[in-house]
N, CA and C atoms of all chains as a GROMACS GRO file, in nm:
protein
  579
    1UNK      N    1   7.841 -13.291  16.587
    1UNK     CA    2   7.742 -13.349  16.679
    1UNK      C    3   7.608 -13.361  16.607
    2UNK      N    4   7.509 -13.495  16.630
    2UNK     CA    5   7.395 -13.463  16.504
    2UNK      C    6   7.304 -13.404  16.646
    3UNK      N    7   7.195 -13.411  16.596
    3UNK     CA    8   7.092 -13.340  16.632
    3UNK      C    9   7.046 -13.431  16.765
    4UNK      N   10   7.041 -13.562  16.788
    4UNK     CA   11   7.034 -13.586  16.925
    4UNK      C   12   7.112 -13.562  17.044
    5UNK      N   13   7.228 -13.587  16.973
    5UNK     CA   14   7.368 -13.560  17.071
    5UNK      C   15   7.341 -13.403  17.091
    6UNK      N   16   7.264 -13.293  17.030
    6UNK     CA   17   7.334 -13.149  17.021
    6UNK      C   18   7.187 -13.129  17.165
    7UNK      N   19   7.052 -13.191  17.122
    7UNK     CA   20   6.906 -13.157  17.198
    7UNK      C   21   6.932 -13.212  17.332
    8UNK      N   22   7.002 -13.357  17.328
    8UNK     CA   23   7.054 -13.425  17.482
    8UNK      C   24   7.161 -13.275  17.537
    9UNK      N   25   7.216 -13.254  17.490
    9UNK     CA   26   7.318 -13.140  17.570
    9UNK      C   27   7.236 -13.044  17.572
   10UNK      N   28   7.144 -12.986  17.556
   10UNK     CA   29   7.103 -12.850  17.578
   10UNK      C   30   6.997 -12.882  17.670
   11UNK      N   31   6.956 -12.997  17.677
   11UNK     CA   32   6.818 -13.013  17.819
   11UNK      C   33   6.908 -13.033  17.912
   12UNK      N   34   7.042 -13.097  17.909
   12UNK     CA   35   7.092 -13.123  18.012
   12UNK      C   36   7.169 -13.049  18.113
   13UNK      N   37   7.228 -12.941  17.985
   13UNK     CA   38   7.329 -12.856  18.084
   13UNK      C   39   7.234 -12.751  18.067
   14UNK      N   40   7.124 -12.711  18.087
   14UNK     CA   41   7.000 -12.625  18.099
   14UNK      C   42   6.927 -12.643  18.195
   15UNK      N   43   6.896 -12.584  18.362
   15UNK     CA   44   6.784 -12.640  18.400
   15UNK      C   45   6.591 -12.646  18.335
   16UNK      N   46   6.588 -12.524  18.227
   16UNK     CA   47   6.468 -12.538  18.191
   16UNK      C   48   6.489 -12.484  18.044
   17UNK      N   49   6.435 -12.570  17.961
   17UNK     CA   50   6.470 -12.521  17.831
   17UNK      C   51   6.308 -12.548  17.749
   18UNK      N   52   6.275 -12.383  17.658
   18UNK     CA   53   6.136 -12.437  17.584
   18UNK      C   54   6.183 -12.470  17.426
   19UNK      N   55   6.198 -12.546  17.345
   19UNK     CA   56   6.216 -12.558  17.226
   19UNK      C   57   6.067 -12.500  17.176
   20UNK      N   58   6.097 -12.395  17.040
   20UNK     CA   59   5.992 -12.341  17.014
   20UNK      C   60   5.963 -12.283  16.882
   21UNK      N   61   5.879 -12.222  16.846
   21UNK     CA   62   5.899 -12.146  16.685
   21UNK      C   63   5.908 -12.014  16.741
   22UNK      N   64   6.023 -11.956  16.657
   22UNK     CA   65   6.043 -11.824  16.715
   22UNK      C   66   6.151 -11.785  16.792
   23UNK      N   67   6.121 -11.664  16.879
   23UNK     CA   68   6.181 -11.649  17.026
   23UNK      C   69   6.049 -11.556  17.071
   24UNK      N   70   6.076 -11.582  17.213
   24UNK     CA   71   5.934 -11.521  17.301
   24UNK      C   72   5.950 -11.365  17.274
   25UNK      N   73   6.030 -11.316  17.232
   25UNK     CA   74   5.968 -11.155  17.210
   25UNK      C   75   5.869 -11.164  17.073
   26UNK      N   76   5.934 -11.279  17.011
   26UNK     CA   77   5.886 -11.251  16.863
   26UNK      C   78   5.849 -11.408  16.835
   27UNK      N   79   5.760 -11.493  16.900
   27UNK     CA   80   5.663 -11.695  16.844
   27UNK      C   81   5.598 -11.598  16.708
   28UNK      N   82   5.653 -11.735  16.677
   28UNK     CA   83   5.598 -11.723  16.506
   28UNK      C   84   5.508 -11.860  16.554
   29UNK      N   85   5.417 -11.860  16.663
   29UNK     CA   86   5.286 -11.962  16.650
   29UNK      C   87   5.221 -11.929  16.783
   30UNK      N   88   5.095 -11.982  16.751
   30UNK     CA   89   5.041 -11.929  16.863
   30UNK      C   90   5.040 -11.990  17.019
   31UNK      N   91   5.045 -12.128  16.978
   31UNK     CA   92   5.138 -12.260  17.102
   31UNK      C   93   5.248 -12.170  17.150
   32UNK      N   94   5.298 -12.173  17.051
   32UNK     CA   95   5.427 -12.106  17.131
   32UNK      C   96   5.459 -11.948  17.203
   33UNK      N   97   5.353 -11.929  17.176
   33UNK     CA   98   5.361 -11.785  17.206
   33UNK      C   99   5.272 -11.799  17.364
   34UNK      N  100   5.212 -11.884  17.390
   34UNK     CA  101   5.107 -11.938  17.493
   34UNK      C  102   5.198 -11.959  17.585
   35UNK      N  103   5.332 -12.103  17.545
   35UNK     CA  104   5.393 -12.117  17.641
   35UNK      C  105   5.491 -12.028  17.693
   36UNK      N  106   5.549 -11.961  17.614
   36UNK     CA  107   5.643 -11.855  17.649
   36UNK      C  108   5.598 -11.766  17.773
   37UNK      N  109   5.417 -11.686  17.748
   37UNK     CA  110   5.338 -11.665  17.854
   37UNK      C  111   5.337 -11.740  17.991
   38UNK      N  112   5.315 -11.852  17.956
   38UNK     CA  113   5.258 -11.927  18.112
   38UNK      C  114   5.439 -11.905  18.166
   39UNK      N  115   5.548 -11.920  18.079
   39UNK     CA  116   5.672 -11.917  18.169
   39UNK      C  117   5.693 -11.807  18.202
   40UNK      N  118   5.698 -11.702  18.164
   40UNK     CA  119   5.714 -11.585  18.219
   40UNK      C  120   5.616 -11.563  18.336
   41UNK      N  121   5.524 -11.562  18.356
   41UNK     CA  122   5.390 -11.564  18.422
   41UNK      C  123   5.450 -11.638  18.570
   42UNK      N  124   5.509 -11.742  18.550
   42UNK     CA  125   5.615 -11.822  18.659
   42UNK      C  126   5.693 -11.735  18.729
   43UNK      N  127   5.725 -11.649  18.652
   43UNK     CA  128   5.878 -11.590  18.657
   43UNK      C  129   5.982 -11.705  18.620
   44UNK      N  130   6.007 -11.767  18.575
   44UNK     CA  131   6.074 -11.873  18.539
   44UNK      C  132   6.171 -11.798  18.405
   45UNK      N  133   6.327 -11.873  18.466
   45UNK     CA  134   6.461 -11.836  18.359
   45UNK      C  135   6.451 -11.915  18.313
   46UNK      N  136   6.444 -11.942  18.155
   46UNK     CA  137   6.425 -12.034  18.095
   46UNK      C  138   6.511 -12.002  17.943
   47UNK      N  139   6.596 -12.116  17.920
   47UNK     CA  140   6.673 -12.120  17.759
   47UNK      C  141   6.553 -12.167  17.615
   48UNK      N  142   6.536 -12.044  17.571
   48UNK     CA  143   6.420 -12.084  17.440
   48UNK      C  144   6.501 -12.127  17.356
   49UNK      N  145   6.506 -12.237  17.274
   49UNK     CA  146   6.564 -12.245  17.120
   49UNK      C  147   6.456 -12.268  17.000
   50UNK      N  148   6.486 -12.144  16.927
   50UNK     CA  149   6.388 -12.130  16.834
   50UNK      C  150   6.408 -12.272  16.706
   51UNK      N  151   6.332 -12.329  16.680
   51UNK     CA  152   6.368 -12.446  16.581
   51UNK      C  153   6.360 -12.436  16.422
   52UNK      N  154   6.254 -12.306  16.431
   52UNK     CA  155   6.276 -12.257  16.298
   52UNK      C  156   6.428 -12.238  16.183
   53UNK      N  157   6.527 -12.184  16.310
   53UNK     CA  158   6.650 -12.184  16.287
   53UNK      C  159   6.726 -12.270  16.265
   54UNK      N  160   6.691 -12.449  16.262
   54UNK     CA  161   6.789 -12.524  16.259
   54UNK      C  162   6.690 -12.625  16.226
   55UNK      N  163   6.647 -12.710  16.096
   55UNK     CA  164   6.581 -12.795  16.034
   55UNK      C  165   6.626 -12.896  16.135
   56UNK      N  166   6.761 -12.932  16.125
   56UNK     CA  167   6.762 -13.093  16.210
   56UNK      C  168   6.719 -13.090  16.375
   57UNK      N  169   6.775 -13.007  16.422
   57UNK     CA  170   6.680 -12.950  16.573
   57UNK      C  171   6.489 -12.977  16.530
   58UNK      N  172   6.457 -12.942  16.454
   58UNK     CA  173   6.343 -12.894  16.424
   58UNK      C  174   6.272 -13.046  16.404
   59UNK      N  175   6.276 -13.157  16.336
   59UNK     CA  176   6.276 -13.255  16.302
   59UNK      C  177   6.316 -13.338  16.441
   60UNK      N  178   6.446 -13.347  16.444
   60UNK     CA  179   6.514 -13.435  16.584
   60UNK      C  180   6.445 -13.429  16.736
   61UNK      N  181   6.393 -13.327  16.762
   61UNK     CA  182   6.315 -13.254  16.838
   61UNK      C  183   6.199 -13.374  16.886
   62UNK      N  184   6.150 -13.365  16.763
   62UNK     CA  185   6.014 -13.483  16.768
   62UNK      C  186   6.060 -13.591  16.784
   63UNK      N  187   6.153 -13.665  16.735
   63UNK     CA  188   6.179 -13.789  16.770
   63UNK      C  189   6.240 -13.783  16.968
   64UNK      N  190   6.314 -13.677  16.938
   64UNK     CA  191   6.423 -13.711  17.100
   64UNK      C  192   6.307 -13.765  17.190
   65UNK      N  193   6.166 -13.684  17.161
   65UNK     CA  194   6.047 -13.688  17.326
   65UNK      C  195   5.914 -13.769  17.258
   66UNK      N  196   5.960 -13.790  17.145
   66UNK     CA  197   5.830 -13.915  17.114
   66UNK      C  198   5.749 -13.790  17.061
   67UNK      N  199   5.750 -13.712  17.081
   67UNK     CA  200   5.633 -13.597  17.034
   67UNK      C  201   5.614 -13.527  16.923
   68UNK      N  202   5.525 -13.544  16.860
   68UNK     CA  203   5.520 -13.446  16.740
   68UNK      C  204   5.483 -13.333  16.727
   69UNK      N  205   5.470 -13.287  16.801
   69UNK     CA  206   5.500 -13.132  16.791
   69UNK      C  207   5.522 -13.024  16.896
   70UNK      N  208   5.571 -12.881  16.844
   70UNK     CA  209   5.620 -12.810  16.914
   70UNK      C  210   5.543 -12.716  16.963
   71UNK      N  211   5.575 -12.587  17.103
   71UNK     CA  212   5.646 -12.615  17.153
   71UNK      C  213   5.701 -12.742  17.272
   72UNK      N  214   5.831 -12.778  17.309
   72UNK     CA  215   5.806 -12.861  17.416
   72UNK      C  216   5.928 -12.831  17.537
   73UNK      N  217   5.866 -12.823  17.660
   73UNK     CA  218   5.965 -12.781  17.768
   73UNK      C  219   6.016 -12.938  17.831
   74UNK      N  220   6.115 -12.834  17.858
   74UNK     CA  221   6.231 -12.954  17.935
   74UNK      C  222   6.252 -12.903  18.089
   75UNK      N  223   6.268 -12.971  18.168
   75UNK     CA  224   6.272 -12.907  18.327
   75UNK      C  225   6.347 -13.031  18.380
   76UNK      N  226   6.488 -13.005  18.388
   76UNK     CA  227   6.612 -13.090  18.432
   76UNK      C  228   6.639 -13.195  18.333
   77UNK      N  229   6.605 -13.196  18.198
   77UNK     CA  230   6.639 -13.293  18.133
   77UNK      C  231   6.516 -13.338  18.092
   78UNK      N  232   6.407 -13.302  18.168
   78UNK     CA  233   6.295 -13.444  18.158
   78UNK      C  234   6.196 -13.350  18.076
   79UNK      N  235   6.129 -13.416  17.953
   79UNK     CA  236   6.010 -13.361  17.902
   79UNK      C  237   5.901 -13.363  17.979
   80UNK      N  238   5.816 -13.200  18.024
   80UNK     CA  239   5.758 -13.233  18.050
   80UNK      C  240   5.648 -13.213  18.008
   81UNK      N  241   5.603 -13.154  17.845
   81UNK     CA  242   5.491 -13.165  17.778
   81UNK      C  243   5.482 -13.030  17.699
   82UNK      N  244   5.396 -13.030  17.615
   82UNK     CA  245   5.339 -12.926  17.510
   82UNK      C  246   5.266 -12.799  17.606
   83UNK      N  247   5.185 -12.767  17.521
   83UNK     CA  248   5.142 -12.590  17.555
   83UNK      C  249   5.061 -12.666  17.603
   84UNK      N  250   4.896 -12.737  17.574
   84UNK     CA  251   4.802 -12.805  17.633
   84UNK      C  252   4.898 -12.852  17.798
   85UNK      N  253   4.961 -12.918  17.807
   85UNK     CA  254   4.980 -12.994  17.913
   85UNK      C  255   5.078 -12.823  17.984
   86UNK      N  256   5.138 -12.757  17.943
   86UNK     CA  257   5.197 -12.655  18.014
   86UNK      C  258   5.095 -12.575  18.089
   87UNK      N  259   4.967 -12.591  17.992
   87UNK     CA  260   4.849 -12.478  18.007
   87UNK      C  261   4.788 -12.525  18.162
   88UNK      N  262   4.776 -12.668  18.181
   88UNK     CA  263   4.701 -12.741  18.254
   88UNK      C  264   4.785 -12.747  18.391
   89UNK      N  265   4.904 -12.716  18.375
   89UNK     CA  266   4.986 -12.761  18.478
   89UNK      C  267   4.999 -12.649  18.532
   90UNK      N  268   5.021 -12.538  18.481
   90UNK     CA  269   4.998 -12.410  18.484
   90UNK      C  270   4.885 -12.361  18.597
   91UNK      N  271   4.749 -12.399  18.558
   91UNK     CA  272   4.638 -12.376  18.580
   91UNK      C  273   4.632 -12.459  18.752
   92UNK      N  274   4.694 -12.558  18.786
   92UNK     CA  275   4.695 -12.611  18.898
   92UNK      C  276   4.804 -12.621  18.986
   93UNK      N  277   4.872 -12.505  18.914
   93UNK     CA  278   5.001 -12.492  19.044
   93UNK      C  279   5.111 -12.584  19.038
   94UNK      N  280   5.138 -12.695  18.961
   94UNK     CA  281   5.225 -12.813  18.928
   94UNK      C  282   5.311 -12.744  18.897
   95UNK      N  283   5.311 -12.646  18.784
   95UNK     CA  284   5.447 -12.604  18.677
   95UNK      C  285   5.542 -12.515  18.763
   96UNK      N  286   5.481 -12.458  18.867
   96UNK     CA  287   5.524 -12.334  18.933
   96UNK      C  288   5.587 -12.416  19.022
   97UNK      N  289   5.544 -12.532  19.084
   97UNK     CA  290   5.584 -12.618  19.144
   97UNK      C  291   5.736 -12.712  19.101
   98UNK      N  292   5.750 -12.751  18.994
   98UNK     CA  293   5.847 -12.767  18.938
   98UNK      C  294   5.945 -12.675  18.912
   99UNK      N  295   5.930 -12.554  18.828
   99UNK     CA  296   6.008 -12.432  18.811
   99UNK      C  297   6.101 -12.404  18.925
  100UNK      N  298   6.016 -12.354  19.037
  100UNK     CA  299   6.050 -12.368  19.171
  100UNK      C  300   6.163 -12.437  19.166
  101UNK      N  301   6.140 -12.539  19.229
  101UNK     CA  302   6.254 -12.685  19.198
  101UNK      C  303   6.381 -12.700  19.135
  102UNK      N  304   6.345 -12.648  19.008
  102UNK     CA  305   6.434 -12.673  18.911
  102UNK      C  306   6.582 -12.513  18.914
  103UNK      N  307   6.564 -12.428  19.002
  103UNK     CA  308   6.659 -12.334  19.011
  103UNK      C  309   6.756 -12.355  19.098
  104UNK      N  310   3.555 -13.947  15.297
  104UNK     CA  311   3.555 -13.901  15.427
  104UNK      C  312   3.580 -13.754  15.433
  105UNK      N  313   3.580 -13.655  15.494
  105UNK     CA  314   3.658 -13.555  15.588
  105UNK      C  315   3.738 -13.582  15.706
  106UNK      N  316   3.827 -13.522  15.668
  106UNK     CA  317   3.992 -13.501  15.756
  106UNK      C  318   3.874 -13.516  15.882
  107UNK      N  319   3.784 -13.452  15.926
  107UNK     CA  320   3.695 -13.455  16.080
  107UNK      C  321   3.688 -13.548  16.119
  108UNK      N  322   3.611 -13.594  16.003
  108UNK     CA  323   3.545 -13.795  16.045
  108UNK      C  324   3.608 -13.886  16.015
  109UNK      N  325   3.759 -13.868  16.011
  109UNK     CA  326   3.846 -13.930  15.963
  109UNK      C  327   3.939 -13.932  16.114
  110UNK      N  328   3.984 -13.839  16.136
  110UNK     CA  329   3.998 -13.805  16.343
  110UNK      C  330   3.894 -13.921  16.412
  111UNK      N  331   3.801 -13.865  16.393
  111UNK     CA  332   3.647 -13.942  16.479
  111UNK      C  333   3.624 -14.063  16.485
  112UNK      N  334   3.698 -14.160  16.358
  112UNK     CA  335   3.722 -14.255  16.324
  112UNK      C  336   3.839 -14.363  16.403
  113UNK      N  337   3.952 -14.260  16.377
  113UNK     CA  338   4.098 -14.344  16.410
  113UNK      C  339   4.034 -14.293  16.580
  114UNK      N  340   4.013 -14.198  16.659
  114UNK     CA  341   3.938 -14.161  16.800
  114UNK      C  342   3.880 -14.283  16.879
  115UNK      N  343   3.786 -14.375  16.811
  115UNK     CA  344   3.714 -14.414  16.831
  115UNK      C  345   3.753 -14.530  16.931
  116UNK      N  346   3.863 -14.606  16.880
  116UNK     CA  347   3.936 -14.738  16.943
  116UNK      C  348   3.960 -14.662  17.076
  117UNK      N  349   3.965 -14.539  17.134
  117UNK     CA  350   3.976 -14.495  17.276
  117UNK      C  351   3.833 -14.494  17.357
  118UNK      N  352   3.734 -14.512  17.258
  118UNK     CA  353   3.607 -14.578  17.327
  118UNK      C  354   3.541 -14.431  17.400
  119UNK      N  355   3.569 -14.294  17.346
  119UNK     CA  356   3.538 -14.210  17.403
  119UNK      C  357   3.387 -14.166  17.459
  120UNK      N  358   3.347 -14.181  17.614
  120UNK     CA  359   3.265 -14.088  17.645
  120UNK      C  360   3.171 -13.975  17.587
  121UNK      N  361   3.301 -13.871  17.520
  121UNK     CA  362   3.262 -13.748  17.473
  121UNK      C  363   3.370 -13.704  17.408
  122UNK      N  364   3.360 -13.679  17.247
  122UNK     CA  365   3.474 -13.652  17.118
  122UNK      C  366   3.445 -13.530  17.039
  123UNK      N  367   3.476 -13.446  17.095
  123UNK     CA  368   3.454 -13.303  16.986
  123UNK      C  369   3.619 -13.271  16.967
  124UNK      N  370   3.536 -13.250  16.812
  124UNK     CA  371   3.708 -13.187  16.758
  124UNK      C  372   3.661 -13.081  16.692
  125UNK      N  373   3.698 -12.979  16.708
  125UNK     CA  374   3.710 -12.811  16.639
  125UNK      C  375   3.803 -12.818  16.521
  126UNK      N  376   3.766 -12.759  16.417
  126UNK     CA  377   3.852 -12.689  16.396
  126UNK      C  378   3.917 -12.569  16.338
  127UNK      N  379   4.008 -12.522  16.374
  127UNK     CA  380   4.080 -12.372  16.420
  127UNK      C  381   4.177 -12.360  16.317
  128UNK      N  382   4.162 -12.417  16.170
  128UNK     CA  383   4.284 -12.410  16.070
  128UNK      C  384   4.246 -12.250  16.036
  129UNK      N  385   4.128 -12.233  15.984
  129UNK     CA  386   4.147 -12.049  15.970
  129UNK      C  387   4.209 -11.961  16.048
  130UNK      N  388   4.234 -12.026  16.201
  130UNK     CA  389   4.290 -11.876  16.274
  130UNK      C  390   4.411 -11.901  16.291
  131UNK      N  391   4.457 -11.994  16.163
  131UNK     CA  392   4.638 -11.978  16.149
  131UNK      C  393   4.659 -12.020  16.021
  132UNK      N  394   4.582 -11.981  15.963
  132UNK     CA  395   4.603 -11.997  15.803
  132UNK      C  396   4.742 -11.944  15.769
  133UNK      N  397   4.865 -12.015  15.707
  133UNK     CA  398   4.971 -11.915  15.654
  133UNK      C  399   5.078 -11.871  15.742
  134UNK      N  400   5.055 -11.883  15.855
  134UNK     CA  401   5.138 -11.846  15.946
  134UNK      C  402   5.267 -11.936  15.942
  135UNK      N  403   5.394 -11.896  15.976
  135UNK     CA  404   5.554 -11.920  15.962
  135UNK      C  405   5.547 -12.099  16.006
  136UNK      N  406   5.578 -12.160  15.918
  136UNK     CA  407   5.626 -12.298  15.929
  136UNK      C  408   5.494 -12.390  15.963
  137UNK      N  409   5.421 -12.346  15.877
  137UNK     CA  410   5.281 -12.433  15.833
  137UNK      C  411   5.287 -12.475  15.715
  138UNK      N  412   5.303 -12.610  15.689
  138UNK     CA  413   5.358 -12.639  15.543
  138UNK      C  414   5.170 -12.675  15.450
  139UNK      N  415   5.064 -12.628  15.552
  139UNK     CA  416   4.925 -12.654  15.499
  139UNK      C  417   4.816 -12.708  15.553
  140UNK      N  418   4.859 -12.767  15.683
  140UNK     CA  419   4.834 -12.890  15.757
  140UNK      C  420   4.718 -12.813  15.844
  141UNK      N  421   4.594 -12.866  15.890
  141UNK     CA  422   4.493 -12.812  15.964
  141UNK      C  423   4.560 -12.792  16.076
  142UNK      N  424   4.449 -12.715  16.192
  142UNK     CA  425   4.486 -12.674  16.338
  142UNK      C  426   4.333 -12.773  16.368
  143UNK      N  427   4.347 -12.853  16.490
  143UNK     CA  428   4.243 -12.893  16.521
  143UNK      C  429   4.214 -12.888  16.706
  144UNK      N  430   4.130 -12.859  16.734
  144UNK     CA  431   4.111 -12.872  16.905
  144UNK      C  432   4.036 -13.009  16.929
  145UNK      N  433   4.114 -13.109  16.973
  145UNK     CA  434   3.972 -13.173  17.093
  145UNK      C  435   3.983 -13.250  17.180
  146UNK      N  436   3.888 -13.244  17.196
  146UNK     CA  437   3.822 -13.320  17.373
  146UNK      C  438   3.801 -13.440  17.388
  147UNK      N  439   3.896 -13.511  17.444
  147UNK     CA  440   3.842 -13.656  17.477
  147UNK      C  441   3.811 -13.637  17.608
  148UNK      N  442   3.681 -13.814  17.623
  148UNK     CA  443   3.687 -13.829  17.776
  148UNK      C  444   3.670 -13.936  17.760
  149UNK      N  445   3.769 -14.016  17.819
  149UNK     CA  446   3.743 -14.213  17.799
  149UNK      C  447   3.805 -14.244  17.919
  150UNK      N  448   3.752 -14.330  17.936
  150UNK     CA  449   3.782 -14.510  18.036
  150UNK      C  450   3.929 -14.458  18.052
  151UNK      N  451   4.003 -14.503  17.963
  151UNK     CA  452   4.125 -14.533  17.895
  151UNK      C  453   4.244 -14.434  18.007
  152UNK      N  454   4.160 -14.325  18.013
  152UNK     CA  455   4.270 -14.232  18.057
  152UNK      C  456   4.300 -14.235  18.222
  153UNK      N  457   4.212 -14.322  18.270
  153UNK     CA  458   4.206 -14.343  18.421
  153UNK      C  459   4.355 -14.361  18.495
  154UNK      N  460   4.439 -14.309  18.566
  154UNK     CA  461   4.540 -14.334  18.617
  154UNK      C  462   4.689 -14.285  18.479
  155UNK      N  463   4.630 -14.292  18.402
  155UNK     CA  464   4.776 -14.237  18.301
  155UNK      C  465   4.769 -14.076  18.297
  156UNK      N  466   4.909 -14.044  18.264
  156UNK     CA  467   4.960 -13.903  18.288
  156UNK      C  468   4.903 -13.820  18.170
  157UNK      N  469   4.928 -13.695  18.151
  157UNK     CA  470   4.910 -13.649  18.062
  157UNK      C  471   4.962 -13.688  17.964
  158UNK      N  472   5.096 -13.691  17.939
  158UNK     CA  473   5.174 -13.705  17.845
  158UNK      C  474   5.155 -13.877  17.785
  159UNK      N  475   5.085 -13.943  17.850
  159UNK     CA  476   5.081 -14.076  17.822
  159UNK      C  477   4.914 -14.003  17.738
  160UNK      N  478   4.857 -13.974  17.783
  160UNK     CA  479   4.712 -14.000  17.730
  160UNK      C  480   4.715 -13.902  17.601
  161UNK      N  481   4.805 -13.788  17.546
  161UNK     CA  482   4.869 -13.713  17.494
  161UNK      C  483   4.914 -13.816  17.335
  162UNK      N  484   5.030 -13.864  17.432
  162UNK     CA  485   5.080 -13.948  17.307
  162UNK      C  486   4.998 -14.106  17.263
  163UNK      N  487   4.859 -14.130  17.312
  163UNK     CA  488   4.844 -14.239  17.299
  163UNK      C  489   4.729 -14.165  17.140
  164UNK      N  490   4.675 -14.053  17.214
  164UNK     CA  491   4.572 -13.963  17.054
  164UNK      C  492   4.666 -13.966  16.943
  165UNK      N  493   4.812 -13.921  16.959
  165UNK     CA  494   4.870 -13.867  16.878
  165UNK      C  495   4.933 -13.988  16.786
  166UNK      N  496   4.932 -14.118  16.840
  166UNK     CA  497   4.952 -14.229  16.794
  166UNK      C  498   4.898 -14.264  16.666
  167UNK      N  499   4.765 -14.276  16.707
  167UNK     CA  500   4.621 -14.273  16.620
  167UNK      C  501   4.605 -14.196  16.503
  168UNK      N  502   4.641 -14.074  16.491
  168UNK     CA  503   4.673 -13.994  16.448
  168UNK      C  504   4.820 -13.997  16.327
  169UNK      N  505   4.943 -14.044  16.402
  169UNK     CA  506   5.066 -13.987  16.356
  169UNK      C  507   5.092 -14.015  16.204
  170UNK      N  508   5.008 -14.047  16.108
  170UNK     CA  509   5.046 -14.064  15.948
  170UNK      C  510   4.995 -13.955  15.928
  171UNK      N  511   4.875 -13.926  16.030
  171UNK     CA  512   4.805 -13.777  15.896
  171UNK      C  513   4.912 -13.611  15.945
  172UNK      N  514   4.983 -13.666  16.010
  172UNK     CA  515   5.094 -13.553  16.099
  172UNK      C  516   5.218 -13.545  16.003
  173UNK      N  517   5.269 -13.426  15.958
  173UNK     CA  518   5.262 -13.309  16.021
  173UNK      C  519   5.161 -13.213  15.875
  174UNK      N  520   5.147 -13.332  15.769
  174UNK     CA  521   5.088 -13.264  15.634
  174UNK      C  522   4.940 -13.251  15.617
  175UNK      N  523   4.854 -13.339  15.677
  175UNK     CA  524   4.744 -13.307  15.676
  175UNK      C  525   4.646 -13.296  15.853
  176UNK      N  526   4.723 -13.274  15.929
  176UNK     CA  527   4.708 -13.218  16.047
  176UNK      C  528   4.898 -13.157  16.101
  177UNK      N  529   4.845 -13.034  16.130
  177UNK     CA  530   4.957 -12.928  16.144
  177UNK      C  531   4.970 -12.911  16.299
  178UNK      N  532   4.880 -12.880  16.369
  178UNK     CA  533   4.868 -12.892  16.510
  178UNK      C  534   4.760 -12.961  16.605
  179UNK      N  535   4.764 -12.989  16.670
  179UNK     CA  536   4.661 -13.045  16.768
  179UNK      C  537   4.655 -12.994  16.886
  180UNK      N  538   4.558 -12.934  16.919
  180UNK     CA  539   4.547 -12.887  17.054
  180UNK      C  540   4.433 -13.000  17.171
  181UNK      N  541   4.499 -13.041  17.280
  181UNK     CA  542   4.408 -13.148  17.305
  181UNK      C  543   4.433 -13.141  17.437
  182UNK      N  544   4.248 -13.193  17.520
  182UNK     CA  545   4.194 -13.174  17.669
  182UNK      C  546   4.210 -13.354  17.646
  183UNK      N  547   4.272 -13.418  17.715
  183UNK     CA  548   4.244 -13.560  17.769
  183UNK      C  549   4.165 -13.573  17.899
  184UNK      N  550   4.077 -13.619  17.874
  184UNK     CA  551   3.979 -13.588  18.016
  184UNK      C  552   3.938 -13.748  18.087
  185UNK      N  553   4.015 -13.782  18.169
  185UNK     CA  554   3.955 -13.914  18.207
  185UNK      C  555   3.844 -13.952  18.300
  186UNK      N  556   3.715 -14.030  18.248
  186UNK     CA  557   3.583 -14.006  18.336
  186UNK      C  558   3.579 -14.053  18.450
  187UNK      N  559   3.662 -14.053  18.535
  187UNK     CA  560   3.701 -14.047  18.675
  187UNK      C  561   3.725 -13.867  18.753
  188UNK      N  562   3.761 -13.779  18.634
  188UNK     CA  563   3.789 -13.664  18.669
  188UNK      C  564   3.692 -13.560  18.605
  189UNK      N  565   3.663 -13.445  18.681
  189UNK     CA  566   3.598 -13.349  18.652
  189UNK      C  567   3.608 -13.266  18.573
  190UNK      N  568   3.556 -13.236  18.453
  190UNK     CA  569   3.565 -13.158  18.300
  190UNK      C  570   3.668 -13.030  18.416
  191UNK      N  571   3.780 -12.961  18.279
  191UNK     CA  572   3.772 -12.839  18.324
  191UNK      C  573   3.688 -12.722  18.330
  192UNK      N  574   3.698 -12.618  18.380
  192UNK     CA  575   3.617 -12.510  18.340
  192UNK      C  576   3.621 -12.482  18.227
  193UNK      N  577   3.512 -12.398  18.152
  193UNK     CA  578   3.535 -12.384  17.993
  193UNK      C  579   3.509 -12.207  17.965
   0.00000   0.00000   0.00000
């Protein structure tokens, strides 16, 4: 499976997934260590995949959501943005709002 | 130029209001899967962003941007602020 086919299956059969550097006990960045926070902070179950671990994940990643860089959450499939935009959504009750939703 | 006024530059075609860019490469100097690339913060506030989402006003900076990515800018941390809406708190 290459790396789109493998990132399409893991947002999909996932309701909330953060692609990230690291894993949240242990972000090797500080984005990522931010968003890991605001999800827990949710209480939100969420599938992390660390990208450090897999170059073509790591790379493919950016192309699948147009985005260049990490981390980036998925909530039913759908991107819905970086640490900035997690932070913001966060901050106005949206994300909790979605999370919600998405169980 | 500087990598700064070089941002401030490609920025500009968004016709910004108000353009500060920080930057924060020292407080991740070295850290795991930084191949060298600056950390930069900033703040737009333009016209531009009136009615588009985050993720639209997100990827329209990062556009502008995407040659000097991922080797000579490493991260971007960024407020899209459209002057229809009220700064956040700071």
């Amino acid at each position: 499976m290459d790396a789109q086919a493998k990132i399409k299956e893991t947002v999909t059969s996932n309701s909330v997934v953060l692609y990230m550097k690291g894993s949240p006990k242990f972000p090797q960045c500080g984005f990522s260590s931010l968003a890991t926070q605001i999800l827990e902070a949710c209480n939100a179950k969420f599938v992390a995949v660390d990208v450090l671990q897999d170059q073509a994940v790591r790379e493919g990643i950016k192309q699948f959501a147009n985005w260049p860089t990490i981390p980036q959450l998925y909530i039913n499939g759908e991107f819905v943005g970086g640490s900035d935009i997690m932070r913001s959504m966060f901050e106005n009750g949206e994300l909790q709002a979605m999370l919600d939703g998405a169980k | 130029m500087t990598l700064i006024e070089e941002i401030r530059v490609r920025l500009s075609v968004l016709a910004p209001l108000v353009l500060e860019i920080k930057d924060d490469s020292a407080l991740h100097a070295g850290h795991q899967g930084n191949g060298g690339g600056g950390h930069f913060s900033l703040t737009v506030v333009s016209s531009q962003f009136c009615g588009k989402s985050q993720i639209i006003r997100h990827r329209s900076i990062y556009q502008l941007v995407a040659d000097l990515m991922p080797h000579q800018i490493h991260a971007l941390s960024i407020q899209a602020i459209a002057t229809d809406e009220s700064p956040p708190k700071l």
